[in-house]
Each structure stands twice: as structure tokens, then as C-alpha cells.
C-alpha positions in Angstrom: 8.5 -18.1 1.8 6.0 -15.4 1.6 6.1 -13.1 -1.9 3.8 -9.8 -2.3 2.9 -9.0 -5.6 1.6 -5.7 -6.6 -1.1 -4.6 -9.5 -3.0 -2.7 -11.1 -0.5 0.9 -11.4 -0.7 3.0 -14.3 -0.8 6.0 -15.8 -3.8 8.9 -14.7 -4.9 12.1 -15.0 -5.1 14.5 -12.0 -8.4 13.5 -10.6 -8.9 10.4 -11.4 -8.5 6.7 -9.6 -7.0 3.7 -9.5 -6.8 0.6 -7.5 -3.6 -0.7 -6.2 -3.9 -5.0 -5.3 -1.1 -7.0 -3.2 -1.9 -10.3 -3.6 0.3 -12.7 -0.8 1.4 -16.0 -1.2 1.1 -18.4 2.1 -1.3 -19.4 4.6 -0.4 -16.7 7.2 -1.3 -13.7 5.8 -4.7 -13.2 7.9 -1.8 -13.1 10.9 0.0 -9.8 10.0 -0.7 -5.8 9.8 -0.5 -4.6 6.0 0.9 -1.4 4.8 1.5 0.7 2.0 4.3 2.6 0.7 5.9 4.9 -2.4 8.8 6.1 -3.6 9.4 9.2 -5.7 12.4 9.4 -7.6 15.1 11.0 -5.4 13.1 10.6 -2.4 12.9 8.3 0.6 10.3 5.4 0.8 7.1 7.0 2.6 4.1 5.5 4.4 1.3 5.8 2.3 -1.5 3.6 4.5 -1.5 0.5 6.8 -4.2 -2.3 8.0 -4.4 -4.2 11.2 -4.9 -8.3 10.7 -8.9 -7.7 11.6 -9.1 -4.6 9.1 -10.6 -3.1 12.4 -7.8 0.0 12.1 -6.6 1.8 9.4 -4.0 4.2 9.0 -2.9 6.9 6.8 -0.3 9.7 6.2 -1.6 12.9 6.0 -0.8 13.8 2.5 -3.3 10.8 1.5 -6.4 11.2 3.8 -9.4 11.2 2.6 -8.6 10.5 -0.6 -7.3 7.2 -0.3 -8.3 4.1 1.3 -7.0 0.9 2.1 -8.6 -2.4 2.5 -7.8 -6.4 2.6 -10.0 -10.1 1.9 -8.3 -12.0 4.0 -10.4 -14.7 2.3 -8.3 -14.0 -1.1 -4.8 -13.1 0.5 -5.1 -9.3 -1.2 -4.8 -6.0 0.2 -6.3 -2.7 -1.7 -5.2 0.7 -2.3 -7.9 3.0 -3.4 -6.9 5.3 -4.4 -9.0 8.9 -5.4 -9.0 12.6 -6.4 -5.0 11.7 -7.2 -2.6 14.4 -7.7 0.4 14.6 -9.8 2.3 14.8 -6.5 1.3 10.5 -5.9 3.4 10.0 -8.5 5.8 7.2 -7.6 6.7 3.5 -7.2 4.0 2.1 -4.8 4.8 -0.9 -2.5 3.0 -3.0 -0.2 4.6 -4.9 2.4 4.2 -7.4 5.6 4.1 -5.8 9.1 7.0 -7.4 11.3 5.1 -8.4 14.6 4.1 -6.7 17.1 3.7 -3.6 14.7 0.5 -2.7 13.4 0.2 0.8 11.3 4.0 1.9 11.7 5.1 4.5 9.4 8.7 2.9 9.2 9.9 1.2 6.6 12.2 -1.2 9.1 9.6 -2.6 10.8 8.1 -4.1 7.5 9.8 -7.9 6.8 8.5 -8.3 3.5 8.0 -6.6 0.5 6.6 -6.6 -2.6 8.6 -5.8 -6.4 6.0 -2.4 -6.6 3.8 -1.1 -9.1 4.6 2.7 -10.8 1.7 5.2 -10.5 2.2 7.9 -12.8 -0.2 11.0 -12.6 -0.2 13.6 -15.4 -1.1 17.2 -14.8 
């Protein structure tokens, strides 16, 4: 059974960076489209970023490009979330999950099979 776990969350000032890490157990993981998502309290899950297998496409919500970017080593079973220039308004529980085949990038939640337990980002004004 596949697990995601997450890393590196924290607390920030508005500005500043951190890097998010998913690291997956299994064999399979070069096999699957990665994503990235948060929660805000009181708010649905949204679709932060997502990675195809290859790490040839990438994909972002609007409210994050540019500032973030997100990456995988297939090699080590992680994907990244860089993230920069972060605003108080990133504040939330950040998730990764597994890409359901065929989908690669989708923004919905649904078509995601696995996820992680998520990491809380916290950025202070």
C-alpha cells in the first residue's frame, strides 16, 4: 500500500520561503502524475500545483504562479513544493497526493487516489 508523507511546513513571515517534501513509499511512484493541495480553515481543499510522471509539465493555480514551484526525484520517491514570496493568504494545511490514472495536472480533488496526512504552513503578516 502506497503512504505520502509530507515535511518540512512551518511557520513564516510574509515574504519568505519554505520547502514542502512528499516522500512515497512503493516502487511505482515514477508511474503517476503528482499534485499539490491546501486547505484553509473553513474552506474547500484547492489545487495548489501538479507534475506529470516525466516532470516534463507542470501545473499551477493561478493564485500561486510564479511564486511557487513544484518538482520531483523520481530517483528518491519525493516531490517538492517551493514555495516563495509567500503571503499570509497560503496559510493552510498543505497536501500532496497520487494522480488516479489517466489524469495528469487535474485541479480536482477526486481524481487524486492517495493522499498524504499534510503539513500546516502558517504565514504571519
Amino acid at each position: 500500500q502506497v503512504q505520502l508523507v509530507e515535511s518540512g511546513g512551518g511557520l513564516v513571515q510574509a515574504g519568505g520561503s519554505l520547502r514542502l517534501s512528499c516522500a512515497a513509499s512503493g516502487r511505482t511512484f515514477s508511474s503517476y502524475a503528482m499534485g499539490w493541495f491546501r486547505q484553509a480553515p473553513g474552506k474547500e481543499r484547492e489545487f495548489v500545483a501538479g507534475i506529470s510522471r516525466s516532470k516534463d509539465n507542470t501545473y499551477y493555480a493561478d493564485s500561486v504562479k510564479g511564486r511557487f514551484t513544484i518538482s520531483r526525484d523520481n530517483a528518491k520517491n519525493t516531490v517538492y513544493l517551493q514555495m516563495n514570496s509567500l503571503k499570509p493568504e497560503d496559510t493552510a494545511v498543505y497536501y500532496c497526493a497520487r494522480a488516479g490514472p489517466p489524469y495528469v495536472g487535474t485541479i480536482y480533488a477526486h481524481h487524486y487516489d492517495v493522499w498524504g496526512q499534510g503539513t500546516q504552513v502558517t504565514v504571519s503578516s
